[in-house]
N, C-alpha and C positions, 0 to 999 in steps of 0.2 A: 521592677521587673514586669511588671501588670502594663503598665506605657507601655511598655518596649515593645511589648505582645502586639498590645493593639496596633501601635506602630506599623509592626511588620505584616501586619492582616491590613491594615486600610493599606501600604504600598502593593500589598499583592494583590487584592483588590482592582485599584489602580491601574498597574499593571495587565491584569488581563481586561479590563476594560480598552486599554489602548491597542491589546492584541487579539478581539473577539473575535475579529474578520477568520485571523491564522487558525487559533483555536477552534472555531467553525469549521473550518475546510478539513484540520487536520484528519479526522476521521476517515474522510476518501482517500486519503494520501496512501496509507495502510493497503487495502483494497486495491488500486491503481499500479503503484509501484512493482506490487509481487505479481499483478498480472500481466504485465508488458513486461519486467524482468523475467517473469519465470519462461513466458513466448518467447523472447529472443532466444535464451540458455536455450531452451529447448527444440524450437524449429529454425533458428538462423544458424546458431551453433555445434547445435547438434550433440549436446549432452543428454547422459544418462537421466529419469527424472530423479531418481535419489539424489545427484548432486545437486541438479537444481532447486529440488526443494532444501537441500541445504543453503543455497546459494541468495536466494532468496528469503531464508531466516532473517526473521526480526525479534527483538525484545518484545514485540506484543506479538502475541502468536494471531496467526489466521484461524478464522472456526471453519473454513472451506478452502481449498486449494484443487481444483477439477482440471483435468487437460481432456480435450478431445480430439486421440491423436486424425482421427480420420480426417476431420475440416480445420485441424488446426489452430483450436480456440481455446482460450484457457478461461476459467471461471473463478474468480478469488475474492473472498468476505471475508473482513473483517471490522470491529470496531462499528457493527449494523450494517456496514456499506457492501454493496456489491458493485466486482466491475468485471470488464470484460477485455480480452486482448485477444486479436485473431491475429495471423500468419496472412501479410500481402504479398507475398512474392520474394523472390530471390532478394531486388535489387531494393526493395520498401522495405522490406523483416518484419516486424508488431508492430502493428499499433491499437490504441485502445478503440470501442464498439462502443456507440452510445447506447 
C-alpha cells in the first residue's frame, strides 16, 4: 500500500511538472474571464448586475468583482490576480486593459 502511495505522488509530481506552464497561468484565468464576461453581460448585453455576477460565478469565488458604470470598466481579483475589462464600443464590446 506504501508503493502505491508513492507511486501516485511521484505520477502527480510528474504530472504537474509537464503542466507548470498551465498551472502558472491558471491564476490569471480567474481574474481575466470574470472581467471581460462580467463587461460583455453587462455593457454589451445589458443585464442586470445581480445576474451577471451570477453569470459569472465560479467554484473559486472572486475577493473583488468592481463595475464602473460611468466609463465602463470592470475591476475583478482573484486567486492574487487582478484584471481589467473596459466597454470599446458598440461594434468592439470588452476587452481586457493591460
Amino acid at each position: 500500500m506504501r508503493r502505491l502511495a508513492l507511486l501516485v505522488i511521484v505520477v502527480l509530481l510528474g504530472w504537474a511538472w509537464l503542466e507548470r506552464q498551465a498551472l502558472a497561468d491558471f491564476p490569471g484565468i480567474l481574474s481575466a474571464y470574470s472581467a471581460k464576461e462580467y463587461c460583455s453581460c453587462r455593457f454589451v448585453m445589458g443585464f442586470e448586475q445581480g445576474y451577471c455576477r451570477g453569470y459569472v460565478k465560479q467554484w473559486l469565488p472572486l475577493s473583488q468583482l468592481e463595475e464602473d458604470s460611468q466609463q465602463r470598466v470592470v475591476n475583478a481579483t482573484g486567486l492574487g490576480q487582478r484584471s481589467r475589462a473596459a466597454w470599446q464600443g458598440a461594434h468592439e464590446g470588452c476587452r481586457l486593459l493591460p
